[in-house]
Biopython code that builds the backbone (N, CA, C, O; Angstrom):
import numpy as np
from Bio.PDB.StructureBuilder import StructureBuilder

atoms = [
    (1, "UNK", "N", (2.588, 57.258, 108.337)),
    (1, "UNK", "CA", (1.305, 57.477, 108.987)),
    (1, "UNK", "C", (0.941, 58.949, 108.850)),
    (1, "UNK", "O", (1.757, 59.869, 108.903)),
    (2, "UNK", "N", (-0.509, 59.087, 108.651)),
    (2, "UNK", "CA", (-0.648, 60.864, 108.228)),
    (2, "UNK", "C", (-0.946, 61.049, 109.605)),
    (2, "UNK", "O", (-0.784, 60.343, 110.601)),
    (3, "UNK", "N", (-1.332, 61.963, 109.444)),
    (3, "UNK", "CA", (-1.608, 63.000, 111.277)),
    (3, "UNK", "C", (-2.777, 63.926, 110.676)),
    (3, "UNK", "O", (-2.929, 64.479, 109.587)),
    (4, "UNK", "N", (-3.531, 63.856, 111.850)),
    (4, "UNK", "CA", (-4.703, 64.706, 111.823)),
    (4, "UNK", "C", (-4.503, 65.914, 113.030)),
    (4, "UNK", "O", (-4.320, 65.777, 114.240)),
    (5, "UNK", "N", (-4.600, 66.996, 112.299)),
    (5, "UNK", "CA", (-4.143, 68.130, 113.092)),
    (5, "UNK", "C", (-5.741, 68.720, 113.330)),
    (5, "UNK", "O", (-6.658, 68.822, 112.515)),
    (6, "UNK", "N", (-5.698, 68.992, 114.482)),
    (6, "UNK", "CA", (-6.824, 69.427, 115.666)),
    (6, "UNK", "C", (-6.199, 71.090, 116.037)),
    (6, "UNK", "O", (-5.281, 71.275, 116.837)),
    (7, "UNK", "N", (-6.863, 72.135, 115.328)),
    (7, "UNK", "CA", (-6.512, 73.571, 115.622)),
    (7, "UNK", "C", (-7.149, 74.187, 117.104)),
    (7, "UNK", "O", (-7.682, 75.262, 116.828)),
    (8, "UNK", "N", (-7.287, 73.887, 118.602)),
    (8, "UNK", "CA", (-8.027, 74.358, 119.221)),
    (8, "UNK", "C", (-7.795, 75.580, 119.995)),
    (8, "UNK", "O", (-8.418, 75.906, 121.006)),
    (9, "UNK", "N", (-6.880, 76.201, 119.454)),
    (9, "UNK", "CA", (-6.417, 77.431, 120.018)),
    (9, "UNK", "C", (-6.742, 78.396, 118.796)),
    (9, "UNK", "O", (-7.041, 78.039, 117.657)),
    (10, "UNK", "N", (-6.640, 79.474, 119.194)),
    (10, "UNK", "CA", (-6.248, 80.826, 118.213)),
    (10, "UNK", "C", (-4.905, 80.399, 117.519)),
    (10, "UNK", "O", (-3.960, 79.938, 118.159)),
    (11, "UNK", "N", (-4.895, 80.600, 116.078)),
    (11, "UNK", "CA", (-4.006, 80.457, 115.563)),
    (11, "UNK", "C", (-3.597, 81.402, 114.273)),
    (11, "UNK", "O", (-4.296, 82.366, 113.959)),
    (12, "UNK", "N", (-2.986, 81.217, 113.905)),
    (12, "UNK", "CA", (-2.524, 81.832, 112.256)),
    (12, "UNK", "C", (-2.062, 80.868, 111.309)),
    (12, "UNK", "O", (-0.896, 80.497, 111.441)),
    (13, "UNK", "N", (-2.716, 80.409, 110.418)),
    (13, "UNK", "CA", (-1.838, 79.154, 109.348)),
    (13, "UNK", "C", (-1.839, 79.660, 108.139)),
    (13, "UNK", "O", (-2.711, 80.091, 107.384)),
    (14, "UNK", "N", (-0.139, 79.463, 108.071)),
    (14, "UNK", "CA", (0.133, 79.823, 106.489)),
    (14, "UNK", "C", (0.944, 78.650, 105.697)),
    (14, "UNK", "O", (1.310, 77.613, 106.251)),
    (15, "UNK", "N", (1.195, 78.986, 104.193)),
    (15, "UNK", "CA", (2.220, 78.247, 103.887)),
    (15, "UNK", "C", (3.097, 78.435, 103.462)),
    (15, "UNK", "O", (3.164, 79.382, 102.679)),
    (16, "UNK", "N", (4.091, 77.752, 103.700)),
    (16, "UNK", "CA", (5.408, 78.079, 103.255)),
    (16, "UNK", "C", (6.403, 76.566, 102.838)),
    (16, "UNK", "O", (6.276, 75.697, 103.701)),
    (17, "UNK", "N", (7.355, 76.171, 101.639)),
    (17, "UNK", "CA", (7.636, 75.103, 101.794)),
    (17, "UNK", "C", (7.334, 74.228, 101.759)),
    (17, "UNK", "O", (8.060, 73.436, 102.360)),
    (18, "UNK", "N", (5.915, 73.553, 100.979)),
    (18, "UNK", "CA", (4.833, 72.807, 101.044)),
    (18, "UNK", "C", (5.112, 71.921, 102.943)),
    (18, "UNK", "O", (5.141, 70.773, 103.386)),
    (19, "UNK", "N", (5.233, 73.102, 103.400)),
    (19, "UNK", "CA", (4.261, 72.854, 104.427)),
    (19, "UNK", "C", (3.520, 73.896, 105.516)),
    (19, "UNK", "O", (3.905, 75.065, 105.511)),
    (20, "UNK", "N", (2.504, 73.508, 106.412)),
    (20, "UNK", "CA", (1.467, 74.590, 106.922)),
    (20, "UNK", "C", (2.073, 74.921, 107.889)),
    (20, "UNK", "O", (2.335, 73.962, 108.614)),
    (21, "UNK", "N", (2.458, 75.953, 108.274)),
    (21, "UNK", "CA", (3.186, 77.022, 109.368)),
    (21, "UNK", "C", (1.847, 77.315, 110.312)),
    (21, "UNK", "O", (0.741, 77.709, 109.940)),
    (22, "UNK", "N", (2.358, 76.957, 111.812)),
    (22, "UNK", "CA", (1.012, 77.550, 112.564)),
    (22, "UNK", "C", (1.616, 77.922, 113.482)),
    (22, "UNK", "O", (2.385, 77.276, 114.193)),
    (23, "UNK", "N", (1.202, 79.425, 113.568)),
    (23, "UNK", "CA", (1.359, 80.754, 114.227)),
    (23, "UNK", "C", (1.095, 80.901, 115.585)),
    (23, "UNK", "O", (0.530, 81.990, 115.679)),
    (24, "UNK", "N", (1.214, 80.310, 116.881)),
    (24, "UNK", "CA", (0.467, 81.061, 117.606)),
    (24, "UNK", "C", (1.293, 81.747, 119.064)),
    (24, "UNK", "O", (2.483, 81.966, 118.835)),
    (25, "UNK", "N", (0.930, 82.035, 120.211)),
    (25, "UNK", "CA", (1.516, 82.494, 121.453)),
    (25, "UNK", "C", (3.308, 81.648, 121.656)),
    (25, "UNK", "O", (4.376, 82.038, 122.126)),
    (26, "UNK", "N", (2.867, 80.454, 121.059)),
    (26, "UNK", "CA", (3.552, 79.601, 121.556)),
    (26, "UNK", "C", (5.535, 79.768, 120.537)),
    (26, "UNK", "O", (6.691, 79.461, 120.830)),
    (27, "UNK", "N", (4.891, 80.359, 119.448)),
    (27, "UNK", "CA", (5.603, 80.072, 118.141)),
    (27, "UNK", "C", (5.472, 79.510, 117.361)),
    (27, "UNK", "O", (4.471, 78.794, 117.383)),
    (28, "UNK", "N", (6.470, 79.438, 116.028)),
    (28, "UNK", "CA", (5.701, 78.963, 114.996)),
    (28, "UNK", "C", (5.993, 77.495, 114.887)),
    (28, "UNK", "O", (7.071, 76.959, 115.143)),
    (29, "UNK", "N", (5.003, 76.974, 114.515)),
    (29, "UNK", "CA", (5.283, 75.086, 113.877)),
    (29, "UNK", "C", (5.053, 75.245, 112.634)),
    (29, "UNK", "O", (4.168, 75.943, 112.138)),
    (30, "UNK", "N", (5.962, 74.505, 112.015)),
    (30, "UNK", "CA", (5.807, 73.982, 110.708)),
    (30, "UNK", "C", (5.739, 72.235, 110.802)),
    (30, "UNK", "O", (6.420, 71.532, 111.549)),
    (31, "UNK", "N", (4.644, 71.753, 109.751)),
    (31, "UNK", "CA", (3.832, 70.215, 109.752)),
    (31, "UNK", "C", (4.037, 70.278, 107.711)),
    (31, "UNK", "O", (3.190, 70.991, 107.173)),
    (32, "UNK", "N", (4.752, 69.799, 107.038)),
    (32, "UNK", "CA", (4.900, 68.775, 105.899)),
    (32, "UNK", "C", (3.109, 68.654, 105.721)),
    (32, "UNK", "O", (2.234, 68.381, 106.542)),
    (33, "UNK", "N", (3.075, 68.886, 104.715)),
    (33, "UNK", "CA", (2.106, 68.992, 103.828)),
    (33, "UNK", "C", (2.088, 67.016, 103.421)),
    (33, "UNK", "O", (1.090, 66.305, 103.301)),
    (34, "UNK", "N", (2.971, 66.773, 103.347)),
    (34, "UNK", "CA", (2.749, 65.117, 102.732)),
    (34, "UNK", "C", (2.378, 64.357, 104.291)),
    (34, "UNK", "O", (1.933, 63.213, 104.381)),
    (35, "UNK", "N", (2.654, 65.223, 105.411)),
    (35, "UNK", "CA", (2.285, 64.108, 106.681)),
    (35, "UNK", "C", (0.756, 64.465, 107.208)),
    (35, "UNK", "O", (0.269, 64.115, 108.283)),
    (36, "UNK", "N", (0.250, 65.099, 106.372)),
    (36, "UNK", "CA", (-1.096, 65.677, 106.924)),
    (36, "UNK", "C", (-1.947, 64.578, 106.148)),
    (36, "UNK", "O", (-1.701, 63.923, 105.136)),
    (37, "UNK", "N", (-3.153, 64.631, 107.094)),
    (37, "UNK", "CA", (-4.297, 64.268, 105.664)),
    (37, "UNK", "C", (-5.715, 64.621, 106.351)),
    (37, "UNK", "O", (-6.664, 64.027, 105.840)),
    (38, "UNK", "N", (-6.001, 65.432, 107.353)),
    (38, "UNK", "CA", (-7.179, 65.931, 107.319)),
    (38, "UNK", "C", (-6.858, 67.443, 108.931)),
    (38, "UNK", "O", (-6.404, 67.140, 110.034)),
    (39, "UNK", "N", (-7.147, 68.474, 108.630)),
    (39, "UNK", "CA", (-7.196, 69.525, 109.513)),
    (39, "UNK", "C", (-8.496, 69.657, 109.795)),
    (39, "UNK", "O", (-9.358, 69.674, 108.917)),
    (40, "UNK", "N", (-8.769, 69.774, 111.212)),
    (40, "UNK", "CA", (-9.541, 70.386, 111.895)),
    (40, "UNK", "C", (-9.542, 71.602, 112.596)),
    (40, "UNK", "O", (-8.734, 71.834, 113.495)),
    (41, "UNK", "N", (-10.497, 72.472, 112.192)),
    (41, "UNK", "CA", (-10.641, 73.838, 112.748)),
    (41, "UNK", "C", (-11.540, 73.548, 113.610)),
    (41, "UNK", "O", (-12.630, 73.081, 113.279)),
    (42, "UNK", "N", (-11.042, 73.897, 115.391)),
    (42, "UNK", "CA", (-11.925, 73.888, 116.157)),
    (42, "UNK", "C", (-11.965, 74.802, 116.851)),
    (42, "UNK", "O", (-12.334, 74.569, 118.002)),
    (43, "UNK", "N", (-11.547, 76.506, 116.422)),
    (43, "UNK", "CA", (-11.703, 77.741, 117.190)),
    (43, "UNK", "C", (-11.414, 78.332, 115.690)),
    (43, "UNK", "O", (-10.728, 78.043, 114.710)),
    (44, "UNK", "N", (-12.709, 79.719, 116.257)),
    (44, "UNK", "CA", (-13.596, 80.772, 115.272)),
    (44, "UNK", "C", (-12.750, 81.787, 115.175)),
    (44, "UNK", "O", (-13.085, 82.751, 114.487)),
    (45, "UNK", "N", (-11.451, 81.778, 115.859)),
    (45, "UNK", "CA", (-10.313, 82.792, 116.037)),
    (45, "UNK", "C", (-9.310, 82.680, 114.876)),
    (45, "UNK", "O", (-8.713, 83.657, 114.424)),
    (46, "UNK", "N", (-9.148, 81.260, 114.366)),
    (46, "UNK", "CA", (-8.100, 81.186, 113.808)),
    (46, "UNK", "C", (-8.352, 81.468, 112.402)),
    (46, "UNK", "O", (-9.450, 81.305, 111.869)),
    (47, "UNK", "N", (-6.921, 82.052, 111.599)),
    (47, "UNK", "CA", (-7.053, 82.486, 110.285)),
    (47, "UNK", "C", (-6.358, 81.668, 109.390)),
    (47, "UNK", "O", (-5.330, 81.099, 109.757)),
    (48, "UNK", "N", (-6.790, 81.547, 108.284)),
    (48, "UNK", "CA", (-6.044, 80.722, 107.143)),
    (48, "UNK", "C", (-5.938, 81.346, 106.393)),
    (48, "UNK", "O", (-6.900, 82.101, 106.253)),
    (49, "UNK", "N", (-4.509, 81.561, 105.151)),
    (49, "UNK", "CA", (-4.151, 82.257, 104.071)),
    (49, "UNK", "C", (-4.960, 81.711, 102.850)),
    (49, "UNK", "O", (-5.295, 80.530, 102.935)),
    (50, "UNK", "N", (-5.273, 82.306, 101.880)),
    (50, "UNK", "CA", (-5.776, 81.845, 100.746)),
    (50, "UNK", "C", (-4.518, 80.429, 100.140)),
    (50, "UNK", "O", (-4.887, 79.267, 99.975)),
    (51, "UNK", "N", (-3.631, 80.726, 99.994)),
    (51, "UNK", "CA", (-2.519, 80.343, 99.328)),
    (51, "UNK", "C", (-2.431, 78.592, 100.421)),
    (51, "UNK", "O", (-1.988, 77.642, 99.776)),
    (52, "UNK", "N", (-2.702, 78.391, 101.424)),
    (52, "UNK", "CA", (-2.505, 77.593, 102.155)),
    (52, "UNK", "C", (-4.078, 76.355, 101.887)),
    (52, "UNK", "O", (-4.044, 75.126, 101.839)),
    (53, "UNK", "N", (-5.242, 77.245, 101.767)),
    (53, "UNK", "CA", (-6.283, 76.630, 101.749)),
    (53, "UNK", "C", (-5.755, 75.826, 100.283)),
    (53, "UNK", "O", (-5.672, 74.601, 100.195)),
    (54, "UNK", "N", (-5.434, 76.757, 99.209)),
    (54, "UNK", "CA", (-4.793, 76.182, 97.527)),
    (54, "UNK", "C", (-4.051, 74.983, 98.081)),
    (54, "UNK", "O", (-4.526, 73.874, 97.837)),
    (55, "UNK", "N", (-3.360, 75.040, 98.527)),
    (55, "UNK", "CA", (-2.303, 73.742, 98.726)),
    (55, "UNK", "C", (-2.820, 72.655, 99.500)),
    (55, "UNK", "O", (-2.766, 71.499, 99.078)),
    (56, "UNK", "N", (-3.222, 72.899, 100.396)),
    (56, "UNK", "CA", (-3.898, 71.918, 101.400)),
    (56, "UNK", "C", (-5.376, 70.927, 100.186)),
    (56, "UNK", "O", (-5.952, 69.857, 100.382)),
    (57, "UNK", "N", (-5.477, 71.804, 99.180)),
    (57, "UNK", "CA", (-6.761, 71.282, 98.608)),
    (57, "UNK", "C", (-5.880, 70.725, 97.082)),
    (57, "UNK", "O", (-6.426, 69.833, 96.433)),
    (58, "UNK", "N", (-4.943, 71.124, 96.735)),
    (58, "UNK", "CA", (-3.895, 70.312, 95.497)),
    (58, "UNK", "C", (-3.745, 69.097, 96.861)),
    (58, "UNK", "O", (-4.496, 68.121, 96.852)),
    (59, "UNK", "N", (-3.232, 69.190, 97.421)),
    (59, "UNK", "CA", (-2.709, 67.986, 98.208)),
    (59, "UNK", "C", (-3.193, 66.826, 98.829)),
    (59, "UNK", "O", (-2.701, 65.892, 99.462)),
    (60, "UNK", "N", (-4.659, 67.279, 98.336)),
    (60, "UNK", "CA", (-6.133, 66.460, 98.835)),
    (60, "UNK", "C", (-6.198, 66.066, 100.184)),
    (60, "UNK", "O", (-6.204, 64.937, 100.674)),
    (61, "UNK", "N", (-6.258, 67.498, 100.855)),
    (61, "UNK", "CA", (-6.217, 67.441, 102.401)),
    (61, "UNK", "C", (-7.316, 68.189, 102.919)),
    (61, "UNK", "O", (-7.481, 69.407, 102.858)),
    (62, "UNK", "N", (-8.383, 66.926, 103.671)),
    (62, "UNK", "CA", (-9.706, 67.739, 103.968)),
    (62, "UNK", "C", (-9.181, 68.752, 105.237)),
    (62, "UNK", "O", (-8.366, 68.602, 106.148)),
    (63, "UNK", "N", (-10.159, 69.962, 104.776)),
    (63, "UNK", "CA", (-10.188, 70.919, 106.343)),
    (63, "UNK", "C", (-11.647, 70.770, 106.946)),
    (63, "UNK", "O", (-12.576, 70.528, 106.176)),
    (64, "UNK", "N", (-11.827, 70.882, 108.039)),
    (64, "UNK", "CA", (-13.093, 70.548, 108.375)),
    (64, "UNK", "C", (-13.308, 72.290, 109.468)),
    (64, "UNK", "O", (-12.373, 72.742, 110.128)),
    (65, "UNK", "N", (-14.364, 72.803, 109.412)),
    (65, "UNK", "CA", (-14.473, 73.995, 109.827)),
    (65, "UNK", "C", (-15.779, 73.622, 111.527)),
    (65, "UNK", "O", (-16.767, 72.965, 111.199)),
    (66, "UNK", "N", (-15.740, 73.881, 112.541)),
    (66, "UNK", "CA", (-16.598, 73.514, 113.570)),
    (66, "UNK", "C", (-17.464, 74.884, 114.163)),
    (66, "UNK", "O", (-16.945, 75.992, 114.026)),
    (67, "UNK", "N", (-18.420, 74.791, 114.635)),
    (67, "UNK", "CA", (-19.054, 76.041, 115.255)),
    (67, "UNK", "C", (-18.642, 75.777, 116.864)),
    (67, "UNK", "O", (-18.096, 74.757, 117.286)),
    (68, "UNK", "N", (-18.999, 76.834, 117.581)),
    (68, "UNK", "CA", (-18.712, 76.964, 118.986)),
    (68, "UNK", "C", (-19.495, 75.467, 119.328)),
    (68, "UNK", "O", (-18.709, 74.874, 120.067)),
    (69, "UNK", "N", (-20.369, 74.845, 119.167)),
    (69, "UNK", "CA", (-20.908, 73.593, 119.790)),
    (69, "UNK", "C", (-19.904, 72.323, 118.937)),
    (69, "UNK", "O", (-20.283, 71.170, 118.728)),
    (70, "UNK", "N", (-18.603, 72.893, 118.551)),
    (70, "UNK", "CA", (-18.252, 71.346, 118.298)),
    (70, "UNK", "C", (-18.542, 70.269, 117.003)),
    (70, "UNK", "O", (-17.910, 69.240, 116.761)),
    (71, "UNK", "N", (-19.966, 70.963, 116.076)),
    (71, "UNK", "CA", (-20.544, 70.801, 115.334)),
    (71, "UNK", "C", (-19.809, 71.074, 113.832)),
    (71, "UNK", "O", (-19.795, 72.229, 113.406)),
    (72, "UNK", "N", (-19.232, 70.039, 113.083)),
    (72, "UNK", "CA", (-18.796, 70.701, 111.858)),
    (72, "UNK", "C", (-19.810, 71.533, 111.314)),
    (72, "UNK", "O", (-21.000, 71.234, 111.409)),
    (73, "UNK", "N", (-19.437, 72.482, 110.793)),
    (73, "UNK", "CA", (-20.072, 73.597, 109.621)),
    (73, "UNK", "C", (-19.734, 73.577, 108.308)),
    (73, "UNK", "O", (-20.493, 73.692, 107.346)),
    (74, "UNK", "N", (-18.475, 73.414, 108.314)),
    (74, "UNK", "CA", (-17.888, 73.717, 106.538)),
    (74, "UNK", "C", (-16.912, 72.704, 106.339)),
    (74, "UNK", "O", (-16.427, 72.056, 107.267)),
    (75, "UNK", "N", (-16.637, 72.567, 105.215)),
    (75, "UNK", "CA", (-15.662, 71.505, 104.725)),
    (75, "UNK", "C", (-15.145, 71.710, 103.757)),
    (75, "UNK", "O", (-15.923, 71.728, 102.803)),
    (76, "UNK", "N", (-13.785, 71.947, 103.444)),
    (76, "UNK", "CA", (-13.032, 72.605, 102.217)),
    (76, "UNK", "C", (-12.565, 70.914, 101.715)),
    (76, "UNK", "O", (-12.047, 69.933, 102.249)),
    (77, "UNK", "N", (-13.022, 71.234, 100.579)),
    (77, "UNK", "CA", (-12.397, 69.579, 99.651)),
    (77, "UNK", "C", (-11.539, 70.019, 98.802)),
    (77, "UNK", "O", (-11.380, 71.237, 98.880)),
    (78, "UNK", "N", (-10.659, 69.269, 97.680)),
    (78, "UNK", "CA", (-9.952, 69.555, 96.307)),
    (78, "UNK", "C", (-11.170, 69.116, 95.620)),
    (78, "UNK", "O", (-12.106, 68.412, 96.000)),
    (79, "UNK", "N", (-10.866, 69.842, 94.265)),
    (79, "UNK", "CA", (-11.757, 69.828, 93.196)),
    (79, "UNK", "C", (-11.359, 68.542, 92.231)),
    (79, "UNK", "O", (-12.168, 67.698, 91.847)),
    (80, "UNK", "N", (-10.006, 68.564, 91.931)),
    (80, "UNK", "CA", (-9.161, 67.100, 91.452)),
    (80, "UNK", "C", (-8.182, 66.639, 92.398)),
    (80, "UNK", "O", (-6.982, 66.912, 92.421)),
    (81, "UNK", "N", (-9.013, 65.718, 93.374)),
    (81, "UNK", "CA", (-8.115, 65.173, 94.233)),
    (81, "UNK", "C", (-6.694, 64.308, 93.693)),
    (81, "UNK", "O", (-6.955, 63.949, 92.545)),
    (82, "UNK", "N", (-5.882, 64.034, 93.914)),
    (82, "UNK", "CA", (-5.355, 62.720, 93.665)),
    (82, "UNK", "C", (-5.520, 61.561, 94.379)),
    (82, "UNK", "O", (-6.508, 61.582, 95.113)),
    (83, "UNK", "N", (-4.696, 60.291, 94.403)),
    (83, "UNK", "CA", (-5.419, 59.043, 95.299)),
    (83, "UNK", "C", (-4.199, 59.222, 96.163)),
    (83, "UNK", "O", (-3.559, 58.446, 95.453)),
    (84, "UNK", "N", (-3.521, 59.493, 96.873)),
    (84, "UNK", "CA", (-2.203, 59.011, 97.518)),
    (84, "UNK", "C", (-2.581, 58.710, 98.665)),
    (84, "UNK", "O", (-1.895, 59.071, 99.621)),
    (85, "UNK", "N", (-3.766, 57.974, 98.860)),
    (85, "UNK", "CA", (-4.403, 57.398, 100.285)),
    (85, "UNK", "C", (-4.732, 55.753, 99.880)),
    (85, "UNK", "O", (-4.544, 54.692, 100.475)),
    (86, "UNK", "N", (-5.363, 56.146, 98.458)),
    (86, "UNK", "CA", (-5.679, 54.899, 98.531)),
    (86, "UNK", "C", (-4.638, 54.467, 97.342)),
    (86, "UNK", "O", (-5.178, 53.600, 96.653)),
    (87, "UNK", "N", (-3.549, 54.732, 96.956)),
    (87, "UNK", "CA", (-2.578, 54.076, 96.574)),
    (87, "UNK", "C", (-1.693, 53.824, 97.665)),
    (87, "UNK", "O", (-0.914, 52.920, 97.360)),
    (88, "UNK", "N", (-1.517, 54.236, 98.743)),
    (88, "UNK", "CA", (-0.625, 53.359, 99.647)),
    (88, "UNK", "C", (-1.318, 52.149, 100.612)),
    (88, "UNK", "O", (-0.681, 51.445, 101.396)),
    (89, "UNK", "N", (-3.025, 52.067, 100.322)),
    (89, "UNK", "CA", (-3.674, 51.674, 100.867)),
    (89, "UNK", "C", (-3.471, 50.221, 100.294)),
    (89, "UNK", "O", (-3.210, 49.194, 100.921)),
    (90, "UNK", "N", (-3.729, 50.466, 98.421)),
    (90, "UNK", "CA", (-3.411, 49.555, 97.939)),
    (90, "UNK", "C", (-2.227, 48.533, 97.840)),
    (90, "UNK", "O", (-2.209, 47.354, 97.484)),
    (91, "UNK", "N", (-1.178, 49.438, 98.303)),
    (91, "UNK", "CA", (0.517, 49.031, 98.216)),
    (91, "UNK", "C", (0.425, 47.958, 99.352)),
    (91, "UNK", "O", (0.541, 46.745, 99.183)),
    (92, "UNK", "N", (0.193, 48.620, 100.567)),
    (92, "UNK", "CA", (-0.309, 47.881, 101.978)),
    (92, "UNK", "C", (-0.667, 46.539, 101.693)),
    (92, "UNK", "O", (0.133, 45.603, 101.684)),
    (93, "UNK", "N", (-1.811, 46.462, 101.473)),
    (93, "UNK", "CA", (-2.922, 45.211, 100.714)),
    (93, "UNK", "C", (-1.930, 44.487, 100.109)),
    (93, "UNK", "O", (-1.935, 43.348, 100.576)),
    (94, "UNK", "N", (-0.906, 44.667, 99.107)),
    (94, "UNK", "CA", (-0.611, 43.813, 98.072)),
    (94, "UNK", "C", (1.119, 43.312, 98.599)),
    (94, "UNK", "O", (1.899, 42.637, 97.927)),
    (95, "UNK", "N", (1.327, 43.808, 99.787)),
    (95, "UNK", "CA", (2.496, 43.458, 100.446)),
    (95, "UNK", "C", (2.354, 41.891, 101.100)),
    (95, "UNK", "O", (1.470, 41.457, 101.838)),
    (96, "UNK", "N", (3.545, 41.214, 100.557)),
    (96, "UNK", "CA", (3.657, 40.082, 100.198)),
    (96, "UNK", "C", (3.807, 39.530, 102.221)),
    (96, "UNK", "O", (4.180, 40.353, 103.057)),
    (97, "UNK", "N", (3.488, 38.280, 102.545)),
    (97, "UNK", "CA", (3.356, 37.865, 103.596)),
    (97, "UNK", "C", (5.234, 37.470, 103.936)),
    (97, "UNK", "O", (5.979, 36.763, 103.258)),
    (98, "UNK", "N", (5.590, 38.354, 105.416)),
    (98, "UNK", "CA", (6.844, 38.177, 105.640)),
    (98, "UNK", "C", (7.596, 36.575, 105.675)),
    (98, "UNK", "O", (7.160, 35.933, 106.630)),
    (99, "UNK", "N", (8.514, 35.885, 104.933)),
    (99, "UNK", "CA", (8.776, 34.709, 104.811)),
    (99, "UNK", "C", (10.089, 34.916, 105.854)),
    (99, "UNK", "O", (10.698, 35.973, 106.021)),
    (100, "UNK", "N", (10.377, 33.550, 106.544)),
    (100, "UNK", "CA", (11.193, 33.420, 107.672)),
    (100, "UNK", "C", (12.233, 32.082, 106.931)),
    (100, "UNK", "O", (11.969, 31.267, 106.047)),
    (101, "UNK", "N", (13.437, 32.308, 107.719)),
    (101, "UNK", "CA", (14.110, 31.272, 107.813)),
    (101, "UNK", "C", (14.221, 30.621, 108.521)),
    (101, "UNK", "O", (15.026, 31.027, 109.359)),
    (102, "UNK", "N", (13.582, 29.099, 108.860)),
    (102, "UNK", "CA", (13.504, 28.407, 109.659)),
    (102, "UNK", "C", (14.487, 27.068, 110.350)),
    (102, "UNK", "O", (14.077, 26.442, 111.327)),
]
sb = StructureBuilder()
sb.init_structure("model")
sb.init_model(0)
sb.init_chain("A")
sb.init_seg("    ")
for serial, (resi, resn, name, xyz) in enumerate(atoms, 1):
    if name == "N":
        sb.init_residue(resn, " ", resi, " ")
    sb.init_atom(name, np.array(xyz, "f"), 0.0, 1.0, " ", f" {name:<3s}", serial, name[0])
structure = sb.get_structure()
């Protein structure tokens, strides 16, 4: 299952390890780049590394950018996504109906 990460604090995100390190009061978290599949920026505080936005966008992981009203503003996409959403989507779909012994 991917996870949608919701930034609503001040933060710092970098990468390291193909995965996104986030910085803040609290300490650092590190989140796997393969368990993500869409970030939300919802505070004007927080910073992102160049090198992290690169990976997050090879990895075809939308960021979504919000203004103080909550309102998306920006949206960072990949340029050549890959499918690894809708190939497990497809895998799903084509999984055979569980047979029992009766």
């Amino acid at each position: 299952m991917f996870k949608q990460i919701f930034i609503v604090n001040r933060a710092y995100l970098s990468y390291r390890n193909n995965s996104m390190i986030v910085k803040n009061d609290a300490g650092a978290t590190p989140i796997c780049l393969d368990d993500i599949d869409i970030v939300i920026i919802e505070n004007q505080q927080t910073t992102l590394t160049s090198s992290l936005l690169s990976h997050l966008a090879l990895a075809n992981i939308v960021v979504i950018f919000v203004d103080e009203r909550h309102i998306p503003s920006a949206l960072s996409l990949g340029l050549y996504k890959n499918s690894r959403t809708a190939k497990i989507q497809r895998s799903q779909i084509n999984l055979s109906k569980p047979k029992y012994n009766l």
